[in-house]
One Martini backbone bead per residue (centre of mass of N, CA, C, O) as a GRO file, in nm:
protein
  440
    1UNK     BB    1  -3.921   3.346  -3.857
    2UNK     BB    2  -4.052   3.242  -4.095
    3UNK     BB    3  -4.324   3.440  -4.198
    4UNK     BB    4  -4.621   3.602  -4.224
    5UNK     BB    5  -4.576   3.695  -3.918
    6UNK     BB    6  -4.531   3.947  -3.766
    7UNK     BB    7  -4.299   3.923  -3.484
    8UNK     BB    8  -4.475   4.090  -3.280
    9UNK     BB    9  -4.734   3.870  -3.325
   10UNK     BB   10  -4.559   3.646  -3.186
   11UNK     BB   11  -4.673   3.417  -2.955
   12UNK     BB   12  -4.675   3.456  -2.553
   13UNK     BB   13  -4.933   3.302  -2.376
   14UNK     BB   14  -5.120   3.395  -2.614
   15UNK     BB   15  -4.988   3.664  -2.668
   16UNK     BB   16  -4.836   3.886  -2.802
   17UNK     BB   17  -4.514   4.049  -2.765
   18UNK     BB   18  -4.658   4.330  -2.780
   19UNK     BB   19  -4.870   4.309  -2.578
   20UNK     BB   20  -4.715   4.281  -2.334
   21UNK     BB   21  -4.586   4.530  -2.355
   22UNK     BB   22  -4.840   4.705  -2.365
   23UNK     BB   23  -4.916   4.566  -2.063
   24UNK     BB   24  -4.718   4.730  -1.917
   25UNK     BB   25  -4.748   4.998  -1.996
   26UNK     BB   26  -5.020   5.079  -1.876
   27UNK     BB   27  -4.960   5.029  -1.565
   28UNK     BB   28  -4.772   5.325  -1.581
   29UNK     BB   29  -5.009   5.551  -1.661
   30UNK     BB   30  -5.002   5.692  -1.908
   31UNK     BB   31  -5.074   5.927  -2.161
   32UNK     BB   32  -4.920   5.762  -2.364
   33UNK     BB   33  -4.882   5.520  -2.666
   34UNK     BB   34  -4.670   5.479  -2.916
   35UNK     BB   35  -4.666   5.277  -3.231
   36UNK     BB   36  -4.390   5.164  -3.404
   37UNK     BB   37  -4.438   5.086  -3.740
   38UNK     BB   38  -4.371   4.884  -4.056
   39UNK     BB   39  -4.398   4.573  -4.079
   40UNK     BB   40  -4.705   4.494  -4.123
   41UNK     BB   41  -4.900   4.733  -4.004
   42UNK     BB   42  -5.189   4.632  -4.058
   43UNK     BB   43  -5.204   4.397  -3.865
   44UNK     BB   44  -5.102   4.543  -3.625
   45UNK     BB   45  -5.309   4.728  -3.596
   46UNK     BB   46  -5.565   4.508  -3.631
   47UNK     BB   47  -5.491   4.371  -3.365
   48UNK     BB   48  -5.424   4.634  -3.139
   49UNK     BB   49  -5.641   4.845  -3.141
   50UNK     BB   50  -5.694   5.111  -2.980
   51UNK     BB   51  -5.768   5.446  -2.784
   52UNK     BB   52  -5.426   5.442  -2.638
   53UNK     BB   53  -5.344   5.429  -2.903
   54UNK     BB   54  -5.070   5.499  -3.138
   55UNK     BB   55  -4.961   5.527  -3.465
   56UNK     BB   56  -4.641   5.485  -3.625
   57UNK     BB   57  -4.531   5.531  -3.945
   58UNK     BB   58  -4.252   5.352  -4.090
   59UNK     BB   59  -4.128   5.329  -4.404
   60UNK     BB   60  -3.836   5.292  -4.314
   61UNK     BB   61  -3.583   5.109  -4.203
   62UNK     BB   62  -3.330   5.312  -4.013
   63UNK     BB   63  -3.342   5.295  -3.739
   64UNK     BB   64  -3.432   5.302  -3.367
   65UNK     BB   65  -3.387   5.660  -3.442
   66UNK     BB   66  -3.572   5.682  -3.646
   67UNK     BB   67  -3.832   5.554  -3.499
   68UNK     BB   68  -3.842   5.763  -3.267
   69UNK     BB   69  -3.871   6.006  -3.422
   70UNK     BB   70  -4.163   5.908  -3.555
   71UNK     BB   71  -4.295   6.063  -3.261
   72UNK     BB   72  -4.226   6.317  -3.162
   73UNK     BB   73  -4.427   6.479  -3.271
   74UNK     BB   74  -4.681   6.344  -3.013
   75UNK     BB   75  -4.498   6.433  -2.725
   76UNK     BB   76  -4.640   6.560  -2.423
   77UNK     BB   77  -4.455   6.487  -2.229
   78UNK     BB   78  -4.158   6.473  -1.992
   79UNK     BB   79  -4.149   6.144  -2.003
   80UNK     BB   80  -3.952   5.892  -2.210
   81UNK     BB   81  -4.027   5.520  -2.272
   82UNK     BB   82  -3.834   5.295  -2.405
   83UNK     BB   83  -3.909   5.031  -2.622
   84UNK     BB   84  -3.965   4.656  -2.731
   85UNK     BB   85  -4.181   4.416  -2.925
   86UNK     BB   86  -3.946   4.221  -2.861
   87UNK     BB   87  -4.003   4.251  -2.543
   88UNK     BB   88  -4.162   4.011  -2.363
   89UNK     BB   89  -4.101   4.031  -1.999
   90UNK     BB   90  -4.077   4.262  -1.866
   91UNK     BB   91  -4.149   4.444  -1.605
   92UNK     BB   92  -4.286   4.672  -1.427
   93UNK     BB   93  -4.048   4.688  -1.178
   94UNK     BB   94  -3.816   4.758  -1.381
   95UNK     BB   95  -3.915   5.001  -1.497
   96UNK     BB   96  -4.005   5.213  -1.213
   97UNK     BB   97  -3.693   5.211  -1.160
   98UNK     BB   98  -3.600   5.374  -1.428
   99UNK     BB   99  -3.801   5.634  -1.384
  100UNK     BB  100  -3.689   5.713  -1.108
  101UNK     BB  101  -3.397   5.834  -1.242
  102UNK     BB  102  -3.540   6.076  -1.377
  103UNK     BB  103  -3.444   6.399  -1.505
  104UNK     BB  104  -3.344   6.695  -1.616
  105UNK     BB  105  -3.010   6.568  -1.569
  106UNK     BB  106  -3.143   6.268  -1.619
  107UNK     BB  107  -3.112   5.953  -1.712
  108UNK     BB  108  -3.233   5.610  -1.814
  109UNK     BB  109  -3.077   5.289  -1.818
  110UNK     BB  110  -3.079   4.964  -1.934
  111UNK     BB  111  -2.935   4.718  -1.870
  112UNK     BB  112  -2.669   4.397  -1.860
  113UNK     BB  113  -2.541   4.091  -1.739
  114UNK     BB  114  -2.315   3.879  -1.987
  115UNK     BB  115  -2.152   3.590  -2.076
  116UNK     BB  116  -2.291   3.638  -2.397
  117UNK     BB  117  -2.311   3.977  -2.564
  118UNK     BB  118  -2.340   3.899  -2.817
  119UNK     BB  119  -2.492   4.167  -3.023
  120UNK     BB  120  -2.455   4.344  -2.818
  121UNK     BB  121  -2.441   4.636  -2.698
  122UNK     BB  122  -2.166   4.851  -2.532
  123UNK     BB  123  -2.070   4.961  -2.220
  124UNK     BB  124  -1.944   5.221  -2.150
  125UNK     BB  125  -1.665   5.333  -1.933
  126UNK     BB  126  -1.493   5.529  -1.686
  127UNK     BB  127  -1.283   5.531  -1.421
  128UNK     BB  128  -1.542   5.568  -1.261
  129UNK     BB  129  -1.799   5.451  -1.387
  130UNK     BB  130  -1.931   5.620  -1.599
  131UNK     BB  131  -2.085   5.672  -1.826
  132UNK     BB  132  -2.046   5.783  -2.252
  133UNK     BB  133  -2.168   5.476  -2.399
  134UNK     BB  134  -2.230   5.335  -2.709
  135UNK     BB  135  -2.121   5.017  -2.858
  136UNK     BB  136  -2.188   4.856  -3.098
  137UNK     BB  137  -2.036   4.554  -3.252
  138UNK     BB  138  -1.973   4.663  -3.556
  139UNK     BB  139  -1.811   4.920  -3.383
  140UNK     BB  140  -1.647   4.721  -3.203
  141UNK     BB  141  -1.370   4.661  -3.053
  142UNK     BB  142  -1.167   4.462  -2.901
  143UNK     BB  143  -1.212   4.577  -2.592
  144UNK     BB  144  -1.542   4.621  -2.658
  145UNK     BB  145  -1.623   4.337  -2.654
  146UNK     BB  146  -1.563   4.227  -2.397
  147UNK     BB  147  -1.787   4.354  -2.295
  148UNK     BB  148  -2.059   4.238  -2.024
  149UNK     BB  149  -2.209   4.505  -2.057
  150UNK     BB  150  -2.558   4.557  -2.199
  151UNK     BB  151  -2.774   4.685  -2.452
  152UNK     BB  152  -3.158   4.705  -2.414
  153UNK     BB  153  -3.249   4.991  -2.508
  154UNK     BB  154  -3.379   5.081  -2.257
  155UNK     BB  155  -3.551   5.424  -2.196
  156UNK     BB  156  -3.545   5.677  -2.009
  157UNK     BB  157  -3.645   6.034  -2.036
  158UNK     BB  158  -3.598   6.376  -2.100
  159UNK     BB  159  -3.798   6.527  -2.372
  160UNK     BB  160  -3.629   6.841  -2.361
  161UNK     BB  161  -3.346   6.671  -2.497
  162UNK     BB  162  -3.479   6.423  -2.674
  163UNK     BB  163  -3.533   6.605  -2.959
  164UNK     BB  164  -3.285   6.708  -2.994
  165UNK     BB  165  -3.125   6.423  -3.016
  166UNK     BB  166  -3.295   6.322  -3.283
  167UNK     BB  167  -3.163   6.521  -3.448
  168UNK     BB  168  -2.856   6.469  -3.444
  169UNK     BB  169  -2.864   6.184  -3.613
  170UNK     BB  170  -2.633   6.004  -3.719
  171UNK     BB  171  -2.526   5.778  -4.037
  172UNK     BB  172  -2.199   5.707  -3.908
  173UNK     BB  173  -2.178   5.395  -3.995
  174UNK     BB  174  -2.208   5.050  -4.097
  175UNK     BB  175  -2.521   5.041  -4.098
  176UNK     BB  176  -2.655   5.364  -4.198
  177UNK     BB  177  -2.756   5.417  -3.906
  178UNK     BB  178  -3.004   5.511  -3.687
  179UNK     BB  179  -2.934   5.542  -3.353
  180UNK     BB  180  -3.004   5.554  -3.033
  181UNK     BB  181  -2.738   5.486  -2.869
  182UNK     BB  182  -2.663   5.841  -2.941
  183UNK     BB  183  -2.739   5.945  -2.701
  184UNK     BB  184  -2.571   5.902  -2.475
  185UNK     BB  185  -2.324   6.073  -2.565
  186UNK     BB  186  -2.462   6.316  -2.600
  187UNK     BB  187  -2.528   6.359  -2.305
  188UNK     BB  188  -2.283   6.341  -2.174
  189UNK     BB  189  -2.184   6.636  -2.329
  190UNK     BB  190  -2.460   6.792  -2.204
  191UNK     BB  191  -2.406   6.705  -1.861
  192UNK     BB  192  -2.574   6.441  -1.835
  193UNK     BB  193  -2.688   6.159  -1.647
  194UNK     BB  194  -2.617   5.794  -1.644
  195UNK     BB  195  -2.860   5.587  -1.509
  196UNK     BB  196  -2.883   5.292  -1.410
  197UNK     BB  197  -3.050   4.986  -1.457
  198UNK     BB  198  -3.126   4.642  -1.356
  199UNK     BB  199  -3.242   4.314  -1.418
  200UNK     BB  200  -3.287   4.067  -1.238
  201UNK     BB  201  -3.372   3.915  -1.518
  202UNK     BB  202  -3.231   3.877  -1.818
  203UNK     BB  203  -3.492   3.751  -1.940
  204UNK     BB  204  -3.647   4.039  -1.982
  205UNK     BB  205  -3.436   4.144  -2.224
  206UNK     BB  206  -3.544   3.926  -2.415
  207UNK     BB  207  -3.530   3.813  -2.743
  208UNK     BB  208  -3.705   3.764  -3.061
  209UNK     BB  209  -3.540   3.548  -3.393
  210UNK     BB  210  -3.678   3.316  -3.339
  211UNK     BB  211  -3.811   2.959  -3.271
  212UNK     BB  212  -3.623   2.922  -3.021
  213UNK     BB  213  -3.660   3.216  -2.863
  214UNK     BB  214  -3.937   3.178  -2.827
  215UNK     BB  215  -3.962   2.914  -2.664
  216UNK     BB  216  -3.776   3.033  -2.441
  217UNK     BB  217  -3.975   3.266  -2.370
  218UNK     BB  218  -4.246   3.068  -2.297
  219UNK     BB  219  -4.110   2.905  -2.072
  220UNK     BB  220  -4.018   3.133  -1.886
  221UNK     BB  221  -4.298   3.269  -1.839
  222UNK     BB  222  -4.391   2.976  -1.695
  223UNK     BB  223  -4.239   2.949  -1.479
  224UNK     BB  224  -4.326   3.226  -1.338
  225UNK     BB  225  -4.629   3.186  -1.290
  226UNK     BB  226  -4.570   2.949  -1.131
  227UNK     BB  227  -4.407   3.082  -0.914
  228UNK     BB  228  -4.682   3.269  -0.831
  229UNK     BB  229  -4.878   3.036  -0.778
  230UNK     BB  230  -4.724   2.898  -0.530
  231UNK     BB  231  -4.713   3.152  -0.358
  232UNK     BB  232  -5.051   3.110  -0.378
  233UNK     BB  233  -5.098   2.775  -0.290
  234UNK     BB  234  -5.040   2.599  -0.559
  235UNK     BB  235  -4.999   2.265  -0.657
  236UNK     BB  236  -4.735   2.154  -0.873
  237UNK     BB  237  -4.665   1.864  -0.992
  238UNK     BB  238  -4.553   2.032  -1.247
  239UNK     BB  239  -4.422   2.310  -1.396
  240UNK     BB  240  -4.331   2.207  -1.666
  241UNK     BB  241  -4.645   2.116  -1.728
  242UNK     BB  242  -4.762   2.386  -1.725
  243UNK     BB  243  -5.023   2.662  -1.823
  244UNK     BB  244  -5.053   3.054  -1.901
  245UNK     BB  245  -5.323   3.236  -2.116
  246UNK     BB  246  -5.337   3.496  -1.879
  247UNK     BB  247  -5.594   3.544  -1.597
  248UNK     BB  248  -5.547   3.459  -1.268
  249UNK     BB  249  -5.714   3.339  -0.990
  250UNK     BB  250  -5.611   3.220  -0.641
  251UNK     BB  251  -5.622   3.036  -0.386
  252UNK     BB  252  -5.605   2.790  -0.184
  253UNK     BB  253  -5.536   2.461  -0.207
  254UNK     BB  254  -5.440   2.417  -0.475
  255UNK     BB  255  -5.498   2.206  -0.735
  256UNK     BB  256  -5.243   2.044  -0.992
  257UNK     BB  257  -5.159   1.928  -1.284
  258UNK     BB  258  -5.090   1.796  -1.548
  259UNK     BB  259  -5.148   1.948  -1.820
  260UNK     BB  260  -5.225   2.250  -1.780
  261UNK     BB  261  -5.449   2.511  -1.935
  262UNK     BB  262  -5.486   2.847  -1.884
  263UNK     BB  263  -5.751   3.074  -2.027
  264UNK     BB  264  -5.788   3.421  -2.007
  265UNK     BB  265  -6.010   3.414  -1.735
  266UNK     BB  266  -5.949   3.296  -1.400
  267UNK     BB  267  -6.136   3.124  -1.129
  268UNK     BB  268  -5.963   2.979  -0.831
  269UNK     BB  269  -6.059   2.863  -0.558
  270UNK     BB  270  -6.058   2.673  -0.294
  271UNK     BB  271  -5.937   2.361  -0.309
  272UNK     BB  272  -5.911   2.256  -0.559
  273UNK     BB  273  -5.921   2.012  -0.848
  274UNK     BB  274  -5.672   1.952  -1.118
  275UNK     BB  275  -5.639   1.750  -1.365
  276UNK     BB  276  -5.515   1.577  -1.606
  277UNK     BB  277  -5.544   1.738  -1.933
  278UNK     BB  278  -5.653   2.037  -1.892
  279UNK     BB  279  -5.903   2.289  -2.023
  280UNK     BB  280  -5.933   2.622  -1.882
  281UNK     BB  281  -6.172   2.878  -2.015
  282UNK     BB  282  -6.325   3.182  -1.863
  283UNK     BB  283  -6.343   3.017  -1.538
  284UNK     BB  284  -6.537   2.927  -1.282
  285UNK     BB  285  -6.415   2.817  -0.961
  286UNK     BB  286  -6.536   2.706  -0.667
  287UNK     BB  287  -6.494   2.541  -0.341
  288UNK     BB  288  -6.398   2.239  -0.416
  289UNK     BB  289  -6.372   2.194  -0.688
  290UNK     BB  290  -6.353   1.891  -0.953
  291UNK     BB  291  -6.121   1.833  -1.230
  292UNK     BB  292  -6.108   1.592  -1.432
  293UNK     BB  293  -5.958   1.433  -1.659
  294UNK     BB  294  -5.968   1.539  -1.972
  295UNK     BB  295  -6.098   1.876  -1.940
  296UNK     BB  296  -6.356   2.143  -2.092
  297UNK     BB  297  -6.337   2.483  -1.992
  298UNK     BB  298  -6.595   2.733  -2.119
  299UNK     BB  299  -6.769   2.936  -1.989
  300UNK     BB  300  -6.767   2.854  -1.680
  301UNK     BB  301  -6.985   2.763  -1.384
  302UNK     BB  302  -6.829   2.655  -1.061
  303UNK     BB  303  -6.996   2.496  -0.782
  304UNK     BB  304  -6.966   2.402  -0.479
  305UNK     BB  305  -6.824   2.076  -0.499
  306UNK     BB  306  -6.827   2.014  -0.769
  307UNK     BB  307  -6.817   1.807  -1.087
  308UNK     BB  308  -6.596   1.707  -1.368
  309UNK     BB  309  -6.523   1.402  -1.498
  310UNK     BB  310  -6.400   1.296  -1.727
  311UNK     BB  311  -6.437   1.401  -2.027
  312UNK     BB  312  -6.527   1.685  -2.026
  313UNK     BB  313  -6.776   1.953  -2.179
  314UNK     BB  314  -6.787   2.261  -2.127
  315UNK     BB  315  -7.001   2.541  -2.259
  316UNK     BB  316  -7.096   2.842  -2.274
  317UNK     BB  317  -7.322   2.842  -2.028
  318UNK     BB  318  -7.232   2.679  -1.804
  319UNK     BB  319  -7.390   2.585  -1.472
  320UNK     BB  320  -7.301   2.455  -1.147
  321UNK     BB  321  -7.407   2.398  -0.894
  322UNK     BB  322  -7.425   2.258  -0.577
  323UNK     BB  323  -7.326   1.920  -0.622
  324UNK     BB  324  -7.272   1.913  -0.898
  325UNK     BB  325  -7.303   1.650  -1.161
  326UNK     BB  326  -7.032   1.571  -1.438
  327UNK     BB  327  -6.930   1.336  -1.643
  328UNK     BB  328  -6.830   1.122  -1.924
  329UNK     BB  329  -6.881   1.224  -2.222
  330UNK     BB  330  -7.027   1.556  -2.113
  331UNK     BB  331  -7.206   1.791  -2.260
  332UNK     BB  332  -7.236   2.153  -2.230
  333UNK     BB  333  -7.444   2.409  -2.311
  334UNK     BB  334  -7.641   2.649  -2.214
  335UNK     BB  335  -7.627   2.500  -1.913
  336UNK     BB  336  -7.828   2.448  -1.612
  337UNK     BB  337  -7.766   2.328  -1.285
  338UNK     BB  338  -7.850   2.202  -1.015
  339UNK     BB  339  -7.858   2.115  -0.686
  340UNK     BB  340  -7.723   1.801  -0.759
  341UNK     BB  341  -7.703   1.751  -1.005
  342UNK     BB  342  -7.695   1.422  -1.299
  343UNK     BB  343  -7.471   1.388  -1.558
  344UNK     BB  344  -7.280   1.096  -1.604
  345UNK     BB  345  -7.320   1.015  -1.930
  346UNK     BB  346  -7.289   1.025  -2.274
  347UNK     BB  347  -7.378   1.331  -2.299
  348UNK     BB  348  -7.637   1.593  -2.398
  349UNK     BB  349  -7.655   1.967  -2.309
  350UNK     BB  350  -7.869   2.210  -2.453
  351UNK     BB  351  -8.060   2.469  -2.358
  352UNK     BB  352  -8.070   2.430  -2.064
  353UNK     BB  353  -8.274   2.333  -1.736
  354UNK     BB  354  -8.218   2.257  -1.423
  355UNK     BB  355  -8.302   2.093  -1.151
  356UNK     BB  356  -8.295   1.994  -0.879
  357UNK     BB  357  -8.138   1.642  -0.825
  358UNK     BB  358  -8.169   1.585  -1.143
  359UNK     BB  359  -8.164   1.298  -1.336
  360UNK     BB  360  -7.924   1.222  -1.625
  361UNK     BB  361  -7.910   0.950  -1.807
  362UNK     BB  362  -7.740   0.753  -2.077
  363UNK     BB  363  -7.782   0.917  -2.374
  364UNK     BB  364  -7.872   1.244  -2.328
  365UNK     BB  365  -8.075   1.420  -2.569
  366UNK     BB  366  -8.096   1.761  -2.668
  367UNK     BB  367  -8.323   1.908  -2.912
  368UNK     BB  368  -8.259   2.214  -2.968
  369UNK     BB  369  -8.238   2.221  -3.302
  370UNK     BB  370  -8.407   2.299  -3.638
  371UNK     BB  371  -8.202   2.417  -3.829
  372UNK     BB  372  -8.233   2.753  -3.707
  373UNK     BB  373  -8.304   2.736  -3.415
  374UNK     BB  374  -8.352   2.741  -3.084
  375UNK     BB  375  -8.404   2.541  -2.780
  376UNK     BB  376  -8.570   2.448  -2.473
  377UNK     BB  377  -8.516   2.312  -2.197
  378UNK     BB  378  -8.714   2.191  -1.895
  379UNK     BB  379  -8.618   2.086  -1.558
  380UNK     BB  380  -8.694   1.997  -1.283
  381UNK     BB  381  -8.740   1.883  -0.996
  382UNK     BB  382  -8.686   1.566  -0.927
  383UNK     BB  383  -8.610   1.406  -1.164
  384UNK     BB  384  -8.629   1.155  -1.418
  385UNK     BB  385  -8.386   1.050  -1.655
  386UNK     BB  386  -8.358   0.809  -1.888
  387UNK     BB  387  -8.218   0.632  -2.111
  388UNK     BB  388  -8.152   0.745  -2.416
  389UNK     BB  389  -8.275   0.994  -2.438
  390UNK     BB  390  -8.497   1.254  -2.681
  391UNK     BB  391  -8.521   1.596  -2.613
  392UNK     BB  392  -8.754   1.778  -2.783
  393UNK     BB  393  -8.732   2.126  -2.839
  394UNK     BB  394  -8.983   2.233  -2.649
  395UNK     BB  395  -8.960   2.122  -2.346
  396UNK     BB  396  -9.148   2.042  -2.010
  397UNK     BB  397  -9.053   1.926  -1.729
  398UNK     BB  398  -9.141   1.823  -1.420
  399UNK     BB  399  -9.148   1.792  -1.098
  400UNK     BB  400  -9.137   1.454  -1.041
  401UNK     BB  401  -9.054   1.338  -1.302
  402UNK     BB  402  -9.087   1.038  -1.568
  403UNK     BB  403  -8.859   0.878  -1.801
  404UNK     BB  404  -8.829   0.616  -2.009
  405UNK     BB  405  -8.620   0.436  -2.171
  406UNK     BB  406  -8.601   0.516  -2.478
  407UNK     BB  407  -8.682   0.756  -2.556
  408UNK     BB  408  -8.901   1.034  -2.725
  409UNK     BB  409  -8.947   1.334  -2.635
  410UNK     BB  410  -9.223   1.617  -2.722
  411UNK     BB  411  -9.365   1.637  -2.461
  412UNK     BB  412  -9.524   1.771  -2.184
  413UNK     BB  413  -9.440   1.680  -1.816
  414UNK     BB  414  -9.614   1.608  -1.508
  415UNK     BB  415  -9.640   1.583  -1.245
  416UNK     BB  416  -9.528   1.236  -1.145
  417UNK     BB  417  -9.491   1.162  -1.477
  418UNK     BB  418  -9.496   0.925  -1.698
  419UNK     BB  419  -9.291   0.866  -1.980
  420UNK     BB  420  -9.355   0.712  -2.287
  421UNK     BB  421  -9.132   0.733  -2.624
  422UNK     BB  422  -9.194   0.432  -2.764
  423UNK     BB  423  -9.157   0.181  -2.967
  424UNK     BB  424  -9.363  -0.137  -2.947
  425UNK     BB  425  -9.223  -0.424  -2.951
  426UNK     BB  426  -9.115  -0.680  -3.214
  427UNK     BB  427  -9.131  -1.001  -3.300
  428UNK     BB  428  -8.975  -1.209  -3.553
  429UNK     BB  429  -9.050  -1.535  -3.662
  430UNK     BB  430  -8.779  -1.676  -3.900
  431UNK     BB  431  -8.604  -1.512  -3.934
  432UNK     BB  432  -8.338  -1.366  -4.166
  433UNK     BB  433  -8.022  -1.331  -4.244
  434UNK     BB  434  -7.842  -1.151  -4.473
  435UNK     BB  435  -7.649  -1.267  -4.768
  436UNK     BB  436  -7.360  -1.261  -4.893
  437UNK     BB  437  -7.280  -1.145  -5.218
  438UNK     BB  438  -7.136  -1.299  -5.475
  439UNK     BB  439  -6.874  -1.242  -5.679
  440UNK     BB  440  -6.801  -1.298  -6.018
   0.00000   0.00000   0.00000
């Protein structure tokens, strides 16, 4: 990968390739998940420990026989997963059917069929069509080569014979390496059946060794999420063009545009509408909610019919009601709008509580912070805040004030109350204007 950074941590989709494997793995309600670490353990550990994580660590990589060795010991299983931290892609539902090959007297092996099979090891069978063996590429003979039938490395196994043959594993290879592939010639010398199945898609079984292969995971990824959100009714106008960086759900006849990307846990109910090269994070859009081009929504809930942007940025704590609009370049953080509220132009609204209706002018900003502290401004029900305000926080306008344009309020407006907070205006006859000096 030329990375300083563990190839299993890096990220397809938001989440490291690892992660995925481990998140594919719990779907399947283990007793236990034992993650053998080698380079990088420390990185590995610290970003993905968990409580039904344990970590085993191989101190030499000396293949990948030898590294599910060291988990041996920790196994009180009957049946036994064996995975790979660089392959995120597995299906849950191809690990499912491979697991229930699993018997006292049978494994379950993942092949796949690939036309271009080179690097992987080579599924030999007898005349009869049985498994016999796994012979690596760097160990297999011209005849042996040809095969079209690749070992994923992924199997399942009953444990009582499993201790067993990894005791037996010997490193009389060219690799010098203790192969976890001979376990299946040992299975089958001990009268143990070699059951196969096959993943669907054969990236499902796809590693990545370079940032070439990571591309092209990351890019499978994104195709499949898409083809199952369309499944589940929403329109994506280039699914080349979509990202998916968490978890979705989604209602009915929602429209995405091109370049969105959606990250985190977000949930999007029927009819939205999502133009282009918008980020939604952490965010919950209600029925019907509009979120024009070029809008940043971070931890935020938008209530049915509201609207925002274009280049609106929703900042977490921000809580849209019914029919609430936030117009072209307005900030919001920790700012709750009221049913109907409209902040329309050009504003900052932080630490805000907004009523019912009221109308938040062009060029307004809640003055929140004194460079300590956070304070809060409160708006009732059918303000209107005029154009180019400073609300100094604390402070408290009451339900049907108005601010004049270009004020800077510092003290609470009550109900029905003008304030206007600005400079007198001076004009000053035979102004002269400031003449540019000439340098010598």
């Amino acid at each position: 990968m030329r990375s300083a950074l563990p190839k299993v941590l890096h990220p397809i989709a938001g989440n490291s390739m690892l992660g995925h494997v481990i998140h594919s793995a719990r779907q399947l309600d283990p007793q236990r998940i034992h993650v053998v670490i080698g380079h990088g353990a420390d990185a590995v550990r610290e970003r993905l420990a968990a409580d039904d994580l344990n970590f085993v660590l191989q101190d030499k990589q000396l293949g990948t026989g030898h590294a599910v060795a060291q988990a041996v010991p920790y196994i009180e299983a009957d049946t036994v997963l064996i995975l790979y931290g660089d392959v995120p892609l597995i299906e849950v539902e191809t690990l499912q059917r491979l697991l229930e090959k699993v018997a006292p007297q049978q494994l379950g092996l993942l092949t796949v069929e690939l036309d271009d099979p080179t690097g992987y090891g080579r599924i030999v069978r007898d005349a009869a069509g049985k498994v016999t063996a796994i012979v690596e590429q760097k160990d297999a003979n011209e005849a042996e080569r040809a095969i079209t039938e690749g070992n994923t490395g992924i199997l399942a196994l009953p444990f009582a014979q499993m201790s067993g043959w990894m005791s037996r594993l010997s490193n009389n290879n060219a690799q010098g390496e203790y192969y976890l592939t001979d376990v299946i010639a040992m299975a089958v010398n001990d009268g143990l059946v070699v059951a196969t199945e096959q993943p669907h898609d054969a990236m499902e079984v796809q590693g990545a060794n370079d940032r070439k292969q990571l591309a092209e995971l990351e890019r499978h990824y994104q195709l499949r999420a898409a083809r199952r959100l369309m499944a589940q009714g929403v329109t994506l106008r280039d699914p080349a063009r979509f990202d998916v960086r968490g978890e979705v759900s989604v209602g009915r006849d929602v429209l995405i545009d091109i370049n969105v990307i959606l990250e985190g846990k977000v949930v999007i109910e029927d009819d939205v509408v999502i133009g282009p090269n918008c980020v939604i994070k952490d965010s919950t859009l209600r029925k019907g909610v509009v979120i024009k081009a070029n809008s940043h929504l971070d931890g935020a809930v938008l209530g049915e019919s509201s609207d925002a942007g274009p280049f609106a940025r929703l900042r977490p704590g921000t809580v849209l009601e019914a029919r609430a609009h936030v117009g072209n370049f307005v900030e919001l953080k920790n700012a709750h709008l009221g049913e109907g509220a409209k902040a329309g132009h050009l504003s900052y609204l932080g630490d805000a509580e907004i009523g019912a209706r009221t109308n938040i002018g062009a060029g307004t900003i809640t003055c929140n912070y004194d460079g300590v502290n956070k304070w809060k401004t409160v708006m009732g029900e059918d303000v209107f805040i005029g154009s180019n305000n400073s609300l100094v926080a604390p402070v408290d306008i009451s339900s049907g004030a108005t601010t004049a344009a270009g004020s800077t309020i510092t003290q609470n407006v009550d109900k029905a109350q003008l304030a206007v907070g600005r400079a007198r205006q001076k004009n000053i006859d035979g102004w002269k204007r400031p003449e540019k000096v000439k340098k010598s």
